[in-house]
C-alpha positions as MATLAB code, in Angstrom:
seq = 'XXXXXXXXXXXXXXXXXXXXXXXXXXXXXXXXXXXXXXXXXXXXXXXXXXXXXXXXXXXXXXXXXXXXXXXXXXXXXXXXXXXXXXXXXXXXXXXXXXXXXXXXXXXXXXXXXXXXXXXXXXXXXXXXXXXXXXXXXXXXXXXXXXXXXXXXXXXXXXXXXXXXXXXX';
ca = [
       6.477  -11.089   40.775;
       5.399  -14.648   41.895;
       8.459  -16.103   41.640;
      11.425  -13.767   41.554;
      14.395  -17.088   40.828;
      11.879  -17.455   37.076;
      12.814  -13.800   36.275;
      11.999  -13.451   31.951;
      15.195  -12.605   30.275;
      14.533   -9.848   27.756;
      15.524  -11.126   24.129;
      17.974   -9.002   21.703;
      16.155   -6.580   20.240;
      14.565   -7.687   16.563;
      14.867  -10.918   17.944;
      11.892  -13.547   18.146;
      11.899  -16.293   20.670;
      10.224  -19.815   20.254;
       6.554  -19.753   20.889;
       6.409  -23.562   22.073;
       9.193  -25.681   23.658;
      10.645  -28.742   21.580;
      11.694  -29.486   18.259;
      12.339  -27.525   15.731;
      11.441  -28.660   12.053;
      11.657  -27.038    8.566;
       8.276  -25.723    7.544;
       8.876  -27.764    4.094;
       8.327  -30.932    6.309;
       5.052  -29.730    7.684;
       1.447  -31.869    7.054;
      -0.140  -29.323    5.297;
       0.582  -27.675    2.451;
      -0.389  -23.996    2.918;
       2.654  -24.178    5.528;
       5.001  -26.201    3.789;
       4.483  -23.914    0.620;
       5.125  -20.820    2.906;
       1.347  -19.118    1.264;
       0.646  -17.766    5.056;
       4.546  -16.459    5.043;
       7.707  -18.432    6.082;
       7.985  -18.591    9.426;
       9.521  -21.206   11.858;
       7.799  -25.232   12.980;
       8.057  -26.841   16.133;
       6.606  -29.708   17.281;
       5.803  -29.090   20.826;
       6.627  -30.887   24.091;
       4.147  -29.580   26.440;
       0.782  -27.892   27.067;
       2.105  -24.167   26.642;
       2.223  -21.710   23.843;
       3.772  -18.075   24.854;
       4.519  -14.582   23.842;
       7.579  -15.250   21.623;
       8.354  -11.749   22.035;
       7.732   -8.113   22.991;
       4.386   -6.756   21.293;
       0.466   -6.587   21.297;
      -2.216   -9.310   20.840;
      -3.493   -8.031   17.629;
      -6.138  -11.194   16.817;
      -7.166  -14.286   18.836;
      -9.229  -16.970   16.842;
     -12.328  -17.564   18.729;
     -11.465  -20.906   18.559;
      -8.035  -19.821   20.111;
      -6.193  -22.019   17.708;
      -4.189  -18.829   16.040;
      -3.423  -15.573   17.166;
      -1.822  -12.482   15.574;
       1.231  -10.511   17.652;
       2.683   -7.370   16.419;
       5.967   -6.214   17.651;
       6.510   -2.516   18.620;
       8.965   -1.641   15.553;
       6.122   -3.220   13.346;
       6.502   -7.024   12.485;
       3.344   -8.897   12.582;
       3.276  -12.525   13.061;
       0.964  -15.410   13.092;
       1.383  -18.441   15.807;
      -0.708  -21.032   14.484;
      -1.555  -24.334   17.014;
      -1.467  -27.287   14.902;
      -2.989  -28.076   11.687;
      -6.472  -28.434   11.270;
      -7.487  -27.725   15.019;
     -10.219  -25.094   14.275;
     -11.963  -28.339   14.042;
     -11.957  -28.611   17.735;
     -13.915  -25.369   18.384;
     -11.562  -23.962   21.097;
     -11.748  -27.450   23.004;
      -8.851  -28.286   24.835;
      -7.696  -24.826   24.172;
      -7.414  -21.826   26.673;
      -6.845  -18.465   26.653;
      -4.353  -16.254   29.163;
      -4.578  -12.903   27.423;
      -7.009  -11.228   25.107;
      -7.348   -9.456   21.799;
      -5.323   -6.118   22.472;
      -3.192   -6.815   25.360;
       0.635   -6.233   25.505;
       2.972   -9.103   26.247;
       6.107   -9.623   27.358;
       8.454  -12.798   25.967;
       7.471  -15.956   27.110;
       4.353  -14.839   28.563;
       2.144  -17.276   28.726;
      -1.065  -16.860   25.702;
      -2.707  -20.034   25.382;
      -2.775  -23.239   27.165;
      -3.291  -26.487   24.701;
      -4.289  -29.884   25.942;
      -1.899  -31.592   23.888;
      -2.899  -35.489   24.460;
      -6.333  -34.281   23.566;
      -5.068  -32.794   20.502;
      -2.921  -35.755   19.578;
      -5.390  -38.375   20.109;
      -8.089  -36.923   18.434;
      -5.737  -37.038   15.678;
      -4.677  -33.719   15.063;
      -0.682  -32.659   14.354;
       0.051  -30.462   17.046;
       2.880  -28.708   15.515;
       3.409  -25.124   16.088;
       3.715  -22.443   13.231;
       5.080  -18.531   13.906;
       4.289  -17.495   10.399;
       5.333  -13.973    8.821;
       2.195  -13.243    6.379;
       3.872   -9.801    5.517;
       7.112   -9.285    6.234;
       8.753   -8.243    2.605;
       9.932   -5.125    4.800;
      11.873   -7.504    6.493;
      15.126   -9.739    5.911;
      14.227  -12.520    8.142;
      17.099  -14.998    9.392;
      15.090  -18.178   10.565;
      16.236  -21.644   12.801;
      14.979  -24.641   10.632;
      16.342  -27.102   12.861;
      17.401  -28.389   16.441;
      15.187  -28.018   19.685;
      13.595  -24.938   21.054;
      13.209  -23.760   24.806;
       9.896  -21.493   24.686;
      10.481  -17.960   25.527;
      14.162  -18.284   25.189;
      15.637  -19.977   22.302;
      15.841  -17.326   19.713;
      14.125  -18.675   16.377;
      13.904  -16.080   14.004;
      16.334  -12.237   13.396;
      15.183   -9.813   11.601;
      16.376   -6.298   10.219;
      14.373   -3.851    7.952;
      15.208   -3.730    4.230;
      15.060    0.178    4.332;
      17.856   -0.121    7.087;
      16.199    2.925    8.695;
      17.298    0.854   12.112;
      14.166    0.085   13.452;
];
């Protein structure tokens, strides 16, 4: 470990963690309307305050967009979820975008997946907000944060518990 005083805490289990620090917004109020009509899933917004996007949780890299905009993350008990980068930034082809980890690697929360250049994306004029979208969670009762402001890695964002109740 590089620096042993930034030790990750481990989130409660079922538990999914911010995947961009700074404030949180209803997906209703986001500039497109695929989001703010919840057709990719509901999921949580945040309008980020710096260049990082991490592993909001325990799980595998199950998709990275080419143009590293999105990426898919599957938990180990099953939950796949989408973390979008802004609205309409496939645009950009992957610039001002970079990749930490690949298409099948396991992460940790608040590892770190994809670096953004965020003044680039801002004054190109691109919304940089931040979507972790749950395309197909009807197994799922999901208990989501549609407000307040968001530590990445840490604040907890989203609960969830399976509707079978089998205690996954």
């Amino acid at each position: 470990m590089l620096f042993p005083w930034k030790k990750k805490k481990e989130l409660p289990k079922q538990s999914v963690a911010a995947a961009a620090g700074g404030r949180i917004i209803p997906l209703s109020q986001v500039k497109d309307e695929a989001f703010a009509q919840k057709m990719l899933g509901d999921g949580v917004a945040i309008v980020p305050d710096d260049d990082y996007i991490v592993a909001p949780c325990r799980g595998k890299i199950t998709m990275l967009y080419p143009t590293l905009h999105a990426f898919g993350l599957t938990t180990e008990d099953g939950l796949e979820m989408l973390i979008h980068i802004g609205i309409d930034t496939v645009a950009l082809g992957g610039k001002g975008f970079k990749a930490f980890v690949a298409q099948g690697d396991e992460v940790e929360a608040g590892d770190r997946i994809i670096r953004i250049d965020l003044y680039r994306i801002q004054n190109e004029g691109y919304d940089s907000t931040v979507m972790t979208l749950f395309p197909s969670a009807d197994n799922y009762v999901l208990r989501i944060v549609r407000e307040g402001y968001a530590q990445k890695g840490a604040t907890i964002v989203v609960t969830y518990e399976s509707r079978q109740g089998d205690g996954i």
